[in-house]
ZAMAR-162960 format. One record per residue (C-alpha): y, x, z. Coordinates in Angstrom, 1 decimal. Layout:
<rs>
Y  X  Z
...
</rs>
This chain:
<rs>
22.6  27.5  -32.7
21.2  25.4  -35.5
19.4  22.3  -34.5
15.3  22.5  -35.3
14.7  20.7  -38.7
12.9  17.4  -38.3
10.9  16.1  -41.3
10.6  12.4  -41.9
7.8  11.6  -43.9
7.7  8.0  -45.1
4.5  6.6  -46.4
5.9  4.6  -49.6
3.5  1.5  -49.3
4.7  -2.1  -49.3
7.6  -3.5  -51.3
10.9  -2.1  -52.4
13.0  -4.3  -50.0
11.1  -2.6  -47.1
11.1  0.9  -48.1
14.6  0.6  -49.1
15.6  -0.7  -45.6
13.2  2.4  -44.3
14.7  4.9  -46.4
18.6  3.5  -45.4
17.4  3.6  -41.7
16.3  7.3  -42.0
19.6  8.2  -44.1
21.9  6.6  -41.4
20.9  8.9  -38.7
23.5  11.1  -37.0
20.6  13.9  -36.3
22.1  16.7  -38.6
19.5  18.8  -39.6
16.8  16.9  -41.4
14.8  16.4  -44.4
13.2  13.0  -46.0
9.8  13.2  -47.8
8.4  9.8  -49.5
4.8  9.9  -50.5
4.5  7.3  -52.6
1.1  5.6  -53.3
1.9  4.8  -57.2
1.1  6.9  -60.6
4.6  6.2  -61.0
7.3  5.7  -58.3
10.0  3.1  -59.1
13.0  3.8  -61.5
15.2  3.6  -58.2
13.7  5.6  -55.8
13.3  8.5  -58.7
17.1  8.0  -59.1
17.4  7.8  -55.3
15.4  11.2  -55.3
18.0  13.1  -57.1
21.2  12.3  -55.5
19.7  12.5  -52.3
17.9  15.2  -50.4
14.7  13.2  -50.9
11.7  15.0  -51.5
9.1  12.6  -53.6
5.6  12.9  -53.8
3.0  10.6  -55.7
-0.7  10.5  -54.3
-2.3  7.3  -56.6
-4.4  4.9  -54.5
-4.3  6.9  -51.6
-4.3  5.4  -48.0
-1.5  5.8  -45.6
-3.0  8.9  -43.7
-3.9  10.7  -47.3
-0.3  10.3  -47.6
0.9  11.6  -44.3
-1.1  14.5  -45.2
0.5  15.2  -48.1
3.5  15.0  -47.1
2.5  17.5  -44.1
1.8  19.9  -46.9
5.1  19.9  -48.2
7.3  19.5  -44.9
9.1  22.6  -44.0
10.6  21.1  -40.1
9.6  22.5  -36.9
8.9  18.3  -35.7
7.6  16.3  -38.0
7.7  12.5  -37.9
5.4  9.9  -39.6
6.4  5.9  -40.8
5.8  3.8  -43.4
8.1  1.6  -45.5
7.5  -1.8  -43.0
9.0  0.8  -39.7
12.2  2.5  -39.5
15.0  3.6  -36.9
15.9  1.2  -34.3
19.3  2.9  -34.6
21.7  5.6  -35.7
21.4  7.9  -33.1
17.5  7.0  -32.6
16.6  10.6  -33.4
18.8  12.3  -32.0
18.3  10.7  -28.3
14.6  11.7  -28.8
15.3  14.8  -30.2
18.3  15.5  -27.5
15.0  14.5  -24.5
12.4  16.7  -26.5
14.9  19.9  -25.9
15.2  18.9  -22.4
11.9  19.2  -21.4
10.5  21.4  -23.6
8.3  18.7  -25.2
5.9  19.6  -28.1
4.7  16.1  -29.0
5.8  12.9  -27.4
5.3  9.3  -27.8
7.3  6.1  -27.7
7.0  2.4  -27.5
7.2  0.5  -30.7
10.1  -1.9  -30.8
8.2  -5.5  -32.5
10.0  -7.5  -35.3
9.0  -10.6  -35.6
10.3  -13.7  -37.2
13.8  -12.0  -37.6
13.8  -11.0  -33.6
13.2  -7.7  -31.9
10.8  -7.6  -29.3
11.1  -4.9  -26.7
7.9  -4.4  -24.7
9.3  -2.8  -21.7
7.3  -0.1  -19.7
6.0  -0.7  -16.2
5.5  3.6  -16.2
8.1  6.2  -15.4
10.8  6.5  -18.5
9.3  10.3  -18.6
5.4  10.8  -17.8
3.6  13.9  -19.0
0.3  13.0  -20.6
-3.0  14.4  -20.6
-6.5  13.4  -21.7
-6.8  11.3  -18.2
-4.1  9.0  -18.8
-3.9  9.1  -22.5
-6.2  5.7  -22.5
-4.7  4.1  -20.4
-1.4  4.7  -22.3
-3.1  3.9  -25.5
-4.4  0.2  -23.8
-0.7  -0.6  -22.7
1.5  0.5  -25.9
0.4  0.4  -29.9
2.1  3.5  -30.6
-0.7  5.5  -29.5
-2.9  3.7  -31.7
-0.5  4.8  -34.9
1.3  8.2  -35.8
4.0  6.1  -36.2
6.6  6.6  -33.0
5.1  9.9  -32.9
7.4  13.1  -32.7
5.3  16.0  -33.5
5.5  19.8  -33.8
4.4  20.8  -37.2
2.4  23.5  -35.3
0.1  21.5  -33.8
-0.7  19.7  -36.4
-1.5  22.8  -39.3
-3.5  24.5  -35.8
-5.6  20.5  -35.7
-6.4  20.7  -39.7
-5.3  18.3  -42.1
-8.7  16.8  -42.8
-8.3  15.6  -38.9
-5.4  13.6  -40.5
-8.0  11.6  -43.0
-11.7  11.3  -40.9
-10.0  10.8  -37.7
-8.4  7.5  -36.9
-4.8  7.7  -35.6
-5.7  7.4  -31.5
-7.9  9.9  -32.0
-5.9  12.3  -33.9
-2.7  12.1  -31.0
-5.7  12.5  -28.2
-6.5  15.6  -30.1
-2.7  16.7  -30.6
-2.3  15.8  -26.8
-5.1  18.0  -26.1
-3.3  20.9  -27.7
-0.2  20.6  -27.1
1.4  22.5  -24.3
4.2  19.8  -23.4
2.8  16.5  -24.3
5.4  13.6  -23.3
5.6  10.0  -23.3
9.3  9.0  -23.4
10.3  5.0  -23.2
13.2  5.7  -25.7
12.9  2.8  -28.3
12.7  4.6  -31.8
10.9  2.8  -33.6
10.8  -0.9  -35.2
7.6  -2.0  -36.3
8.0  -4.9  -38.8
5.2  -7.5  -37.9
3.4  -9.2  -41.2
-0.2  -10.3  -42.0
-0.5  -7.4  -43.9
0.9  -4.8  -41.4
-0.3  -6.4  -37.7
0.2  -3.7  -34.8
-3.0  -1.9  -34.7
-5.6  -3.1  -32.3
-7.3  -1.1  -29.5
-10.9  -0.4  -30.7
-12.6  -0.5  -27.5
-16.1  0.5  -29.0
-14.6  3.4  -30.2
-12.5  4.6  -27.1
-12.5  7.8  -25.6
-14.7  8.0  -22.1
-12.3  6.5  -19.4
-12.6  9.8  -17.1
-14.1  13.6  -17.3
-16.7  12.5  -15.2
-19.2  11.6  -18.3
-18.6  15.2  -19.5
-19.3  16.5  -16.1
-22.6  14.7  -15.6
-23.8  15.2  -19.1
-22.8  19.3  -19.0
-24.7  19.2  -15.6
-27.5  16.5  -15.1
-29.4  15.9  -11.9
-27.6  12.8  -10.4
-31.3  11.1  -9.5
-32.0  13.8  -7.0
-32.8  12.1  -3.4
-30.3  11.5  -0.9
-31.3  11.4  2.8
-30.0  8.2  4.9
-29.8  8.7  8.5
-31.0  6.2  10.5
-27.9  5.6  12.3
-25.0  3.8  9.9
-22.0  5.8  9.7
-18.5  3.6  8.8
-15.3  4.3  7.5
-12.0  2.4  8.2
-8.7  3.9  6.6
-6.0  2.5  8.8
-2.2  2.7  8.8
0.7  0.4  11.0
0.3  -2.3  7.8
-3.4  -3.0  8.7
-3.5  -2.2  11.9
-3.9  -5.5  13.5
-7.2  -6.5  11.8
-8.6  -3.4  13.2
-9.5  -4.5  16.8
-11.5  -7.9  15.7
-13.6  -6.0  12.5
-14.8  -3.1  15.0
-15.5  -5.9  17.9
-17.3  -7.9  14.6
-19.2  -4.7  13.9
-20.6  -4.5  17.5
-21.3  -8.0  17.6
-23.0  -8.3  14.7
-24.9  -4.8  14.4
-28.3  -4.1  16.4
-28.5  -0.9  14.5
-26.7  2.6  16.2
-23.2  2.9  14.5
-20.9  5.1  14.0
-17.5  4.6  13.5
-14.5  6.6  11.9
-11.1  5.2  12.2
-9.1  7.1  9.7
-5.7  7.2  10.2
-2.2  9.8  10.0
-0.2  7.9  12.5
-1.5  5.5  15.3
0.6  4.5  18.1
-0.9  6.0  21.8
-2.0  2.5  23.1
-4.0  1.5  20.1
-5.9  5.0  20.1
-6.4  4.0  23.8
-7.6  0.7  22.7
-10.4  2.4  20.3
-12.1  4.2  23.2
-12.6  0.6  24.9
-15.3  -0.3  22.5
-17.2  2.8  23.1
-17.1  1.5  26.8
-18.7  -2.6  25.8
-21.1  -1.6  23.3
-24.2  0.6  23.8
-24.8  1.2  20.0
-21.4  1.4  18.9
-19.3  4.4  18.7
-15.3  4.5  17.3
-14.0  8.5  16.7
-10.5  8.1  16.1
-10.1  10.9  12.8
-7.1  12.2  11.7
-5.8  13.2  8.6
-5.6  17.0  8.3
-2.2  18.4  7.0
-3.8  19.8  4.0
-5.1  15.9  2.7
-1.6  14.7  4.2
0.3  17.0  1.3
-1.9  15.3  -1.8
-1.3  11.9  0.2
2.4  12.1  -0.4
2.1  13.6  -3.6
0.4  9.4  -4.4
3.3  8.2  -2.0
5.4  9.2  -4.4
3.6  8.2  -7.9
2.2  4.5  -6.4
4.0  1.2  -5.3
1.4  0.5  -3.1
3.4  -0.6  0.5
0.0  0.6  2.5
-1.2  4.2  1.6
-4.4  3.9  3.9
-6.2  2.5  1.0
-6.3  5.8  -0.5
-7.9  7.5  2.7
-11.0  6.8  0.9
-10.8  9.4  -1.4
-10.5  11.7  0.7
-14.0  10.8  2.9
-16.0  13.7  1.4
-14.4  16.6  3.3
-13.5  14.7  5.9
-16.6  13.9  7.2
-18.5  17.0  6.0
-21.5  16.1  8.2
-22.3  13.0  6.5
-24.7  12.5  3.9
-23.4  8.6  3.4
-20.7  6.5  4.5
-20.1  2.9  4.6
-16.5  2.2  3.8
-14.5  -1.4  4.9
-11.6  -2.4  4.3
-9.3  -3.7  7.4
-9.2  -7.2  6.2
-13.1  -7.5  6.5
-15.2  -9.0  8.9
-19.1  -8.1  9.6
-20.9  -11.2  10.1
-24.3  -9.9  10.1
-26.7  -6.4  10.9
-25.6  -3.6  8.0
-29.0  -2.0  8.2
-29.6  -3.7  4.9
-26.9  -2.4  3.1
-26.7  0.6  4.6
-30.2  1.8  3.2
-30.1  -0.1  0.1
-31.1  2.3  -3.0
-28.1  3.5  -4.9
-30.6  4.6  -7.7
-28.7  8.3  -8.1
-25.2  6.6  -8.3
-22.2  7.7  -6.6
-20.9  4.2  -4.9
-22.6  0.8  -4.1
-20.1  -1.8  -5.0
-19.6  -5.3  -5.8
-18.5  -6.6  -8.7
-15.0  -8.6  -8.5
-14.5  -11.6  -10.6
-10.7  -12.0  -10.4
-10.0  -14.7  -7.6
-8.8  -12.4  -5.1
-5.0  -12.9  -5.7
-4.6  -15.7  -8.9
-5.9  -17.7  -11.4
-7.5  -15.8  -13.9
-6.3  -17.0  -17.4
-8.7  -19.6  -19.5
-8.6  -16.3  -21.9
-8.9  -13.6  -19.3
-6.0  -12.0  -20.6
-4.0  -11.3  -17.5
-7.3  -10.4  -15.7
-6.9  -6.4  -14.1
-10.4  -6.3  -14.9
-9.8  -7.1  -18.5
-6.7  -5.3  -18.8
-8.9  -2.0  -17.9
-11.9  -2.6  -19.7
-11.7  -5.3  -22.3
-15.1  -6.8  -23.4
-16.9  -4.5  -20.7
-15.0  -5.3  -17.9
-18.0  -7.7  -16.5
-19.1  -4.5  -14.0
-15.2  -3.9  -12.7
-15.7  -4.0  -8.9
-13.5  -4.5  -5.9
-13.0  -1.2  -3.7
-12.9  -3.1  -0.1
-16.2  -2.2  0.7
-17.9  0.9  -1.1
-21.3  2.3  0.0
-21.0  6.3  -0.9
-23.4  9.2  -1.7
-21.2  11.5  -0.3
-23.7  14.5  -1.2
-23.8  13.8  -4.6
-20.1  13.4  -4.2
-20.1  16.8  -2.8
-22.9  18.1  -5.6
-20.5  17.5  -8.9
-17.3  18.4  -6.7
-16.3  14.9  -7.7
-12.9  15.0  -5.1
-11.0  17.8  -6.8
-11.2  15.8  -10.3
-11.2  12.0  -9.0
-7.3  13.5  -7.3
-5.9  15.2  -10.3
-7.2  11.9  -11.8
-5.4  9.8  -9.8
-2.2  11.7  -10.0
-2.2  11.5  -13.6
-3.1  7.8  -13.8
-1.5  6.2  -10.8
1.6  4.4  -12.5
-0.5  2.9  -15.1
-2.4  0.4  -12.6
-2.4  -3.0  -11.7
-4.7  -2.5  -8.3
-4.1  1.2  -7.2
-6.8  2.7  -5.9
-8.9  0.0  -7.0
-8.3  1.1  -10.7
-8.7  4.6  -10.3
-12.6  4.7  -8.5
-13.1  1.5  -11.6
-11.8  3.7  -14.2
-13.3  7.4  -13.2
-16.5  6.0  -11.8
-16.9  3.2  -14.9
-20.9  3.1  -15.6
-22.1  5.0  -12.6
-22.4  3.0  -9.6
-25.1  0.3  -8.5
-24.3  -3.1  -8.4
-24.7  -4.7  -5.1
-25.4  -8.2  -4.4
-22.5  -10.1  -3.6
-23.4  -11.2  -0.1
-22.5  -7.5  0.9
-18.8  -7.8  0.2
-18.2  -11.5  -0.2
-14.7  -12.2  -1.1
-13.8  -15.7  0.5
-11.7  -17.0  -2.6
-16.1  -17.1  -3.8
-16.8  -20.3  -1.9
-14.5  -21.9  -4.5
-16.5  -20.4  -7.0
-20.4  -19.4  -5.9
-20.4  -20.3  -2.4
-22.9  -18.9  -0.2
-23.8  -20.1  3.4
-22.4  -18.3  5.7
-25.8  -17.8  7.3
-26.4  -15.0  4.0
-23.3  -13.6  4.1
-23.1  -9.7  5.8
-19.4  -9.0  4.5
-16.8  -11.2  4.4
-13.7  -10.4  2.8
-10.5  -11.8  3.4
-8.9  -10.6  0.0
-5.4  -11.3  -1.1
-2.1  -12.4  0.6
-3.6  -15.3  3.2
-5.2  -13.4  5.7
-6.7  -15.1  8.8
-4.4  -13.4  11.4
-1.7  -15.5  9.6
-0.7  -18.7  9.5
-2.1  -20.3  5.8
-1.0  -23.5  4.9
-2.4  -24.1  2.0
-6.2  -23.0  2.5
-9.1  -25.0  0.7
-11.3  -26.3  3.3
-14.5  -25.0  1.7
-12.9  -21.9  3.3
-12.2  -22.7  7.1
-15.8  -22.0  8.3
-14.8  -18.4  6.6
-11.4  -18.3  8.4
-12.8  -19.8  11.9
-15.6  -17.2  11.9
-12.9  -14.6  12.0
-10.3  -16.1  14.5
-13.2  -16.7  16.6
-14.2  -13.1  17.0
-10.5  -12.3  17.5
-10.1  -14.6  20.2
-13.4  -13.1  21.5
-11.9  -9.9  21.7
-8.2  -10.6  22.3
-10.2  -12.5  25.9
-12.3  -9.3  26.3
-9.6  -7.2  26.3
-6.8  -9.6  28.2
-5.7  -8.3  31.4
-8.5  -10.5  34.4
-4.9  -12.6  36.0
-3.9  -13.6  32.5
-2.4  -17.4  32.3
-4.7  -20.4  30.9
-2.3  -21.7  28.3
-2.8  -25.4  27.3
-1.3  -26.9  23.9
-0.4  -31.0  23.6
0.1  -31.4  20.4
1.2  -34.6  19.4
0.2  -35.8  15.9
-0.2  -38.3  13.1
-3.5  -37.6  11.2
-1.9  -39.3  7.7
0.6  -36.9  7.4
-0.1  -33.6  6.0
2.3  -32.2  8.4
0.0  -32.7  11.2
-2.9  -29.9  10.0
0.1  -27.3  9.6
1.0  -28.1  12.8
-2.7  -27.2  13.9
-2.9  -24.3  11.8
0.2  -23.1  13.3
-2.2  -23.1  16.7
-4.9  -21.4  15.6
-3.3  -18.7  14.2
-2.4  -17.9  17.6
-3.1  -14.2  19.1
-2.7  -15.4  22.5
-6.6  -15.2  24.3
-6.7  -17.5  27.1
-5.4  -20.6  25.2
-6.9  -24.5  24.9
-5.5  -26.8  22.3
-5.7  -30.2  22.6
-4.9  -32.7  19.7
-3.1  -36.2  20.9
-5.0  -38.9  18.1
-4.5  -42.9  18.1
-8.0  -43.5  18.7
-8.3  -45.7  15.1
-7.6  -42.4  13.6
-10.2  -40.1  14.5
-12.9  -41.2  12.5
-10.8  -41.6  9.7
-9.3  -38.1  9.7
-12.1  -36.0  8.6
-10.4  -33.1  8.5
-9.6  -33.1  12.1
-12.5  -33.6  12.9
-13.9  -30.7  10.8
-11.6  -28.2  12.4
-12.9  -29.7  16.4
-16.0  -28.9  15.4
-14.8  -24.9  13.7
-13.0  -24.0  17.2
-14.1  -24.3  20.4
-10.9  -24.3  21.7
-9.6  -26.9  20.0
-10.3  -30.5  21.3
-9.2  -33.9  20.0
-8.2  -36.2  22.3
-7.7  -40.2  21.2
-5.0  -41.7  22.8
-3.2  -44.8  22.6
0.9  -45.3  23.7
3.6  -46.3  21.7
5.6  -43.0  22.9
5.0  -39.6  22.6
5.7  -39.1  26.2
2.7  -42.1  27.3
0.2  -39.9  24.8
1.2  -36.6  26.4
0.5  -38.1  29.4
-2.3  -39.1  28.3
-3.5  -35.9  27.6
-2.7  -34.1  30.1
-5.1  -35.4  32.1
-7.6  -32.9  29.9
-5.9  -29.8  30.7
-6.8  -26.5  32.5
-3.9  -24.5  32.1
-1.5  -22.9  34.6
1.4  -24.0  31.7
1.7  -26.7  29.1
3.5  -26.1  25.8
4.3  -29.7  24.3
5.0  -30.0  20.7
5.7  -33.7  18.8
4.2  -34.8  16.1
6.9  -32.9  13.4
6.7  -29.8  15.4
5.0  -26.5  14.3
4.9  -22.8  15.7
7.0  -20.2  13.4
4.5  -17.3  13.6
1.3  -16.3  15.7
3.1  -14.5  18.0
5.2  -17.3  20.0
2.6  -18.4  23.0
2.5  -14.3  23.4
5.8  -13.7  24.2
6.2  -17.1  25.6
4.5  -16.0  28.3
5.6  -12.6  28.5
9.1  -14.3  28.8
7.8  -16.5  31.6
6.2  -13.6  33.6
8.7  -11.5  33.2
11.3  -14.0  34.7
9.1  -15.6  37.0
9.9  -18.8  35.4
8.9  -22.4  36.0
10.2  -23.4  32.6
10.5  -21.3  29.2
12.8  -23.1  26.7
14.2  -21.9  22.9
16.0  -23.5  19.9
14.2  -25.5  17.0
15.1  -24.9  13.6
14.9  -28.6  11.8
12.9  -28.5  8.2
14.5  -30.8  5.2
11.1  -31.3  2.8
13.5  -32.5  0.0
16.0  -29.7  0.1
13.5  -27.2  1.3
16.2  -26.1  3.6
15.9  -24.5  6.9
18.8  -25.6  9.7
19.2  -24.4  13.3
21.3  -21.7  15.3
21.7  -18.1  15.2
18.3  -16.1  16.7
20.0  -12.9  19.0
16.2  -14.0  20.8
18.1  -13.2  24.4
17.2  -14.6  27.3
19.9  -16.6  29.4
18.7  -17.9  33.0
19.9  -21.4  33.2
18.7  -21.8  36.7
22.4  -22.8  38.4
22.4  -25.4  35.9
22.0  -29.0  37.0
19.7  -31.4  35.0
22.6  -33.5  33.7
24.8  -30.2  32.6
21.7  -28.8  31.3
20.3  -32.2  28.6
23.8  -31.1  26.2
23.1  -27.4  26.1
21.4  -26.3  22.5
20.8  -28.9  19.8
19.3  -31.5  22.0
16.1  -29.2  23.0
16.4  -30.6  26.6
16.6  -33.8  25.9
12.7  -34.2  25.2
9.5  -32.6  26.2
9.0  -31.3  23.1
9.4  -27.2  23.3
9.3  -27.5  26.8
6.5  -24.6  28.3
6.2  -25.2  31.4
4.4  -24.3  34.4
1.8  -27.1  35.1
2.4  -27.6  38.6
6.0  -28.6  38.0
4.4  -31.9  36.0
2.8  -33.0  39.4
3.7  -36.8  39.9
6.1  -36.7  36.9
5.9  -40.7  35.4
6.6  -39.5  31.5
7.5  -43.3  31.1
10.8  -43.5  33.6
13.7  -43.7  31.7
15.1  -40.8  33.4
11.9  -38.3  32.5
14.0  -35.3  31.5
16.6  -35.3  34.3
13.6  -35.7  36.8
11.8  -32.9  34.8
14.0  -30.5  34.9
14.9  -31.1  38.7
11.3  -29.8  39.2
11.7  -26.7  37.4
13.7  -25.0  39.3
13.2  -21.2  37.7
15.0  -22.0  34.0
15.4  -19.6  31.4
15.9  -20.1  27.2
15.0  -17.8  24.8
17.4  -17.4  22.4
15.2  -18.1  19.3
13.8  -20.8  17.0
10.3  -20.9  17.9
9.3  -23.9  16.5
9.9  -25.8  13.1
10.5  -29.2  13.4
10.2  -31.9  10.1
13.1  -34.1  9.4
11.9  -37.5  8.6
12.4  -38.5  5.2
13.4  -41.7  3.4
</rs>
C-alpha cells in the first residue's frame, strides 16, 4: 500500500543560504512519497531556485509582497497530499528520517493533526526543550493553552502535521485573519485525532528577525469552558443560604494523616460556633477511625463523621492516580465535595497541614458575591524563592501578567449549590483529566485555571501561609488560618526555621501536645529531658528543636545554661518563653555530669533521658518508643547506639540499625562500659528510670560503673537514636 502523500510547503522568505539549507533538508528525507511546494514572496524567484524547480519535483509559486500565511495559503491551494506541512526558509528537518518517524506515529494512532516541539538553533547550537508531558497526549480545547504556554510550536504552523481535510473544511481565509494559535485551536477543534507527539522535527533558526513567537496573553483563548457555560446560562448572583452551623471538609490519606488529630482538636478549641466535620478519606486504619469518635465525646459543639469515598468517585480518583505525580491523592478529594455531601449548601474545606487559631464564624458567612470558591490569593513563598523576574513563579507560569489573583487551594470556602446549579463537577473532572500533566501544583492549578475570574478574594488572615511573616506578618492575635505550607511542617523536625516563625510553629506543637496529653493513656510516664548545651554554638538550638518536635505528651525539657549565658542567648530565651514545657535552667560546673546534676534537681519525671551538649534526637518519634521499649521490658535502663556527625565531610558514621532489643541485664558494669561504641561509658543516651539516680555522686570517678550497678533491668535498642557532632578543628 502506498504511503499517504505529504506536502511540504515552504514559505520562500529570508535569504538564499537559508532556503537552500530548508529546501536540502526537505530533499534529504527518506519519507518516500512526497511533494515540495516553495511560495516564494518575489515578482521573480532567484535564477537558482527556477533551475532548482525543473530538475526537481519542486512545485514554485510567486505571491509578491505577501506575508508568510498569504503564502501558506497558496501553497494549500495547490498541494495535492493527504498531510500537509508548513515551514519557512529559517526551519527545516532536524533529520533524515524526521518525517518519516512522525509520519510512522501519525499511522499508529490514527492522528489527523499533531504537534511537536520546536528544536532552537541558536548561536550554532541546538537547543532541545524537553517535555515535562507524556511523549503522546491527545489534545483538546482544555489543554490546548496550556500546551500553547509551555511549547512555541503552538503559536506557529510550523511543527504542524496537518490533514489537508481539515484545513479546506476550516477555510483558507482562517489561514490570513486568524493568527497561527488560533488557527491550530480551531484545527484541534475539528479534528477527530488531534495529537501532541514530543518527536523533535523541527529546527527553528533563532535571529532578530525570526525570534520564536511569543504567547499573546491578551489575546488567549478562555483558560476553561466555564466562561462559555456562565455566559450561555447566567444567574450566578442568585442567593445562597448559610446554615448557621459551619460544616468542614478534611481530605485525608496515610501521607497526611498525622496532622489530622491536632487541626480537629484546634477546631474544637478554637470554634464557639456548632461544627461539623467531614473527614474524607478511602483508606483509614481502624484505630484512627476510633480516634475520630473521641472528639465527638470532649467537645459539645463539635462533630467528626468519618466519610468515605464511594466506589464510583474511587474509579475517576485512579483515573488522576494515574495522569498526576502527586505522592498524596487526598488533595483531590475536594473535587469531589459536591456529591458527596449532597445536603450541604456550603462547605469549608482545610487542608491537613492547617491549624485553626481562632472562631470560623467569620469566614464561614463571609459574602462570596455569587462566586463559586472563597480563596486566598498565594504570592509564591510557600516552597521557594520566587525569581527577581517572576519567571519561575507557578503563578506566572499559568497566568502571565494576570497571575496577581492565582490563589492557594488549602483552604477554599465553596458554594456548593451553585456548584451543583451549572453542574460544574462533571466539567471541572474531564478538565482535570485533560490538563493534569501540564501542572506545576496539581490540583492547585486545575481549580486556578478552570475557576480563573470567578471566585472572591478573601483576606489573607483566613488562610495565612506562615512563609507570610517573612513577608506581611500579621499578629498572631488576627490570624484565623494558619497554614503550614511547603516541606517544614511543624510535626517535623526544621532546622533551619526563621524565628519570625516560631510563635507560628509553637502555636501548633502546643495544641498537639494538648491533645497527644488528652488522649494519653491516665498511668502514662512523666518523661524529663537534661539537655546539656552551649548557647554559642548553633548546634545547641537543633538540639532543642530536636525536643520539641517530640510527639511524646507527658514530657518536660529542661535546658542546662552557664548562668553568664542566659541573658546573652536570646534565642533561648525566646523559645522558654514559646513552650511551656521547656525550661532553662543556669548552671555552673566544669563537667557535664556536675551540670546534669545540677539539673536534676528540677525534675518531675519517672525517667531522665540525658543528652550532651553535641547530642540531638534523629526523629520525633524516639522518647515514644523509648518508652514503649522500657514498658515493654520493664526496664530500669533503655540504651541505643549514636551515630557521630562530621560537619566538614557532611558524613554520617555509626553501626548497623536491625533496631532489636538485646537484654544486657547478666552483664556486669565493667563487661558492660566496652559494649557498643563507648555509649556506656557516659550519661549521655542513657534513659533511665529516675529512681535508679537516687544518691548517685555524678562527680565520683567511678559514676558509670556505680550507675549501671543501680540499674539492674538493662536492655539496648539496637538503633542510632541520637546524632552526636564531632568537634572540629
Amino acid at each position: 500500500m502506498k504511503p499517504a502523500l505529504i506536502s511540504i510547503i515552504i514559505a520562500g522568505t529570508g535569504n538564499d543560504s537559508n532556503l537552500k539549507h530548508c529546501l536540502d533538508q526537505a530533499f534529504s528525507q527518506s519519507y518516500p512519497n512526497r511533494e515540495i511546494i516553495v511560495v516564494s514572496p518575489q515578482p521573480t524567484p532567484p535564477s537558482w531556485l527556477q533551475d532548482l524547480a525543473t530538475q526537481e519535483n519542486i512545485k514554485l509559486l510567486s505571491l509578491p509582497k505577501a506575508g508568510e500565511n498569504d503564502l501558506y495559503r497558496t501553497g494549500v491551494l495547490k498541494a495535492k497530499g493527504e498531510y500537509i506541512t508548513f515551514q519557512n526558509s529559517l526551519e527545516f528537518f532536524l533529520q533524515q528520517d524526521s518525517l518519516e518517524k512522525l509520519m510512522s506515529t501519525v499511522q499508529r494512532f490514527n492522528a489527523d493533526f499533531t504537534i511537536s516541539p520546536l528544536v532552537h538553533l541558536k548561536n550554532g547550537k541546538l537547543l532541545f526543550n524537553l517535555p515535562k508531558v507524556p511523549s503522546v497526549q491527545p489534545l483538546n480545547t482544555n489543554n490546548y493553552l496550556r500546551y500553547a504556554q509551555t511549547f512555541e510550536s503552538f503559536r506557529t504552523l510550523s511543527g504542524s502535521l496537518i490533514q489537508r481535510q481539515l484545513l479546506l473544511d476550516l477555510g483558507f481565509d482562517q489561514l490570513i485573519t486568524l493568527s497561527p494559535l488560533e488557527v491550530n485551536l480551531a484545527l484541534c477543534q475539528q479534528a477527530q485525532n488531534p495529537y501532541f507527539f514530543d518527536h523533535f522535527t523541527f529546527v527553528w533558526e533563532l535571529t532578530s528577525t525570526h525570534p520564536l513567537p511569543a504567547f499573546n496573553w491578551e489575546s488567549a483563548p478562555a483558560f476553561s469552558p466555564l466562561s462559555a457555560l456562565i455566559k450561555a446560562h447566567p444567574g450566578t448572583n442568585l442567593p445562597t443560604v448559610v446554615s448557621p452551623r459551619i460544616s468542614i471538609a478534611l481530605g485525608v490519606d496515610a501521607g497526611v494523616s498525622d496532622a489530622l488529630g491536632p487541626l480537629l482538636f484546634s477546631i474544637g478549641k478554637n470554634c464557639a460556633t456548632p461544627v461539623d466535620v467531614y473527614v474524607i478519606y478511602e483508606q483509614l486504619p481502624a484505630s484512627l477511625l476510633k480516634k475520630l469518635t473521641w472528639f465527638n465525646s470532649q467537645f459539645a459543639q463539635l462533630k467528626v463523621i468519618p466519610t468515605p469515598m464511594p466506589a464510583i468517585d474511587r474509579e475517576l480518583l485512579n483515573a488522576f492516580k494515574q495522569t498526576t505525580h502527586v505522592p498524596f491523592i487526598s488533595a483531590y478529594y475536594r473535587l469531589f465535595l459536591p456529591q458527596l455531601l449532597p445536603h450541604l449548601d456550603r462547605v469549608l474545606y482545610l487542608d491537613a497541614d492547617t491549624l485553626v487559631t481562632h472562631d470560623l464564624a467569620e469566614l464561614w458567612h463571609y459574602d462570596l458575591k455569587g462566586k463559586f470558591l472563597g480563596v486566598v490569593r498565594d504570592e509564591g513563598i510557600g516552597f521557594f524563592t520566587v525569581h527577581p523576574e517572576r519567571k519561575t513563579w507557578w503563578g506566572d507560569q499559568l497566568f502571565g501578567p494576570h497571575a496577581t489573583n492565582y490563589f492557594n487551594s488549602g483552604m477554599l470556602l465553596f458554594d456548593l449549590t451553585l456548584w451543583r446549579r451549572y453542574s460544574i463537577s462533571l466539567y471541572l473532572y474531564q478538565f482535570v483529566l485533560d490538563t493534569i500533566p501540564t501542572y506545576v501544583l496539581d490540583d492547585q492549578d486545575a481549580l486556578n485555571l478552570f475557576f480563573y475570574n470567578f471566585v472572591t478574594l478573601l483576606p489573607k488572615r483566613f488562610n495565612y501561609v506562615t512563609k507570610f511573616f517573612n513577608k506581611t506578618p500579621l499578629p498572631l492575635s488576627e490570624i484565623t488560618v494558619l497554614h503550614f505550607l511547603g516541606h517544614e511542617k511543624p510535626w517535623r523536625m526544621n532546622f533551619n526555621q526563621p524565628q519570625n516563625q516560631w510563635p507560628a510553629i509553637a502555636t501548633y506543637r502546643t495544641i498537639a501536645h494538648k491533645y497527644q496529653q488528652a488522649i494519653a493513656p491516665a498511668n502514662q510516664p512523666r518523661v524529663s529531658v537534661l539537655l546539656d548545651t552551649d548557647p554559642t554554638t548553633d548546634f545547641s538550638l537543633e538540639s532543642i528543636e530536636s525536643l520539641l518536635s517530640q510527639d511524646y505528651p507527658v514530657l518536660e525539657i529542661f535546658v542546662l545554661v552557664e548562668e553568664a549565658e542566659i541573658s546573652a542567648s536570646n534565642s533561648l530565651v525566646t523559645l522558654a518563653k514559646l513552650y511551656d514545657w521547656l525550661t532553662l535552667v543556669p548552671v555552673t560546673g566544669t563537667t557535664a555530669e556536675q551540670r546534669w546534676q545540677a539539673g536534676l534537681a528540677q525534675t518531675n519525671g519517672d525517667f531522665v533521658l540525658f543528652l550532651g551538649r553535641h547530642d540531638r534526637l534523629v526523629d520525633p518519634k524516639v522518647i515514644s518508643q523509648l518508652v514503649q521499649h522500657q514498658q515493654n521490658n520493664q526496664a530500669d535502663l533503655v540504651s541505643g547506639f549514636r551515630v557521630d556527625y562530621n560537619s566538614k565531610t557532611n558524613e554520617f558514621i555509626g553501626p548497623a540499625n536491625p533496631s532489636t532489643i538485646t537484654d544486657l541485664s547478666k552483664l556486669n558494669p565493667s563487661e558492660l562500659q566496652p559494649y557498643g561504641v563507648g555509649e556506656y561509658q557516659t550519661l549521655a543516651g542513657q534513659f533511665v528510670r529516675r529512681v535508679c539516680l537516687h544518691d548517685l555522686d555524678f562527680s565520683a570517678p567511678d559514676l558509670m560503673l556505680r550507675f549501671l550497678a543501680q540499674t539492674p533491668k538493662r536492655i539496648h535498642w539496637d538503633f542510632s537514636f541520637r546524632h552526636h557532632l564531632l568537634p572540629t578543628e
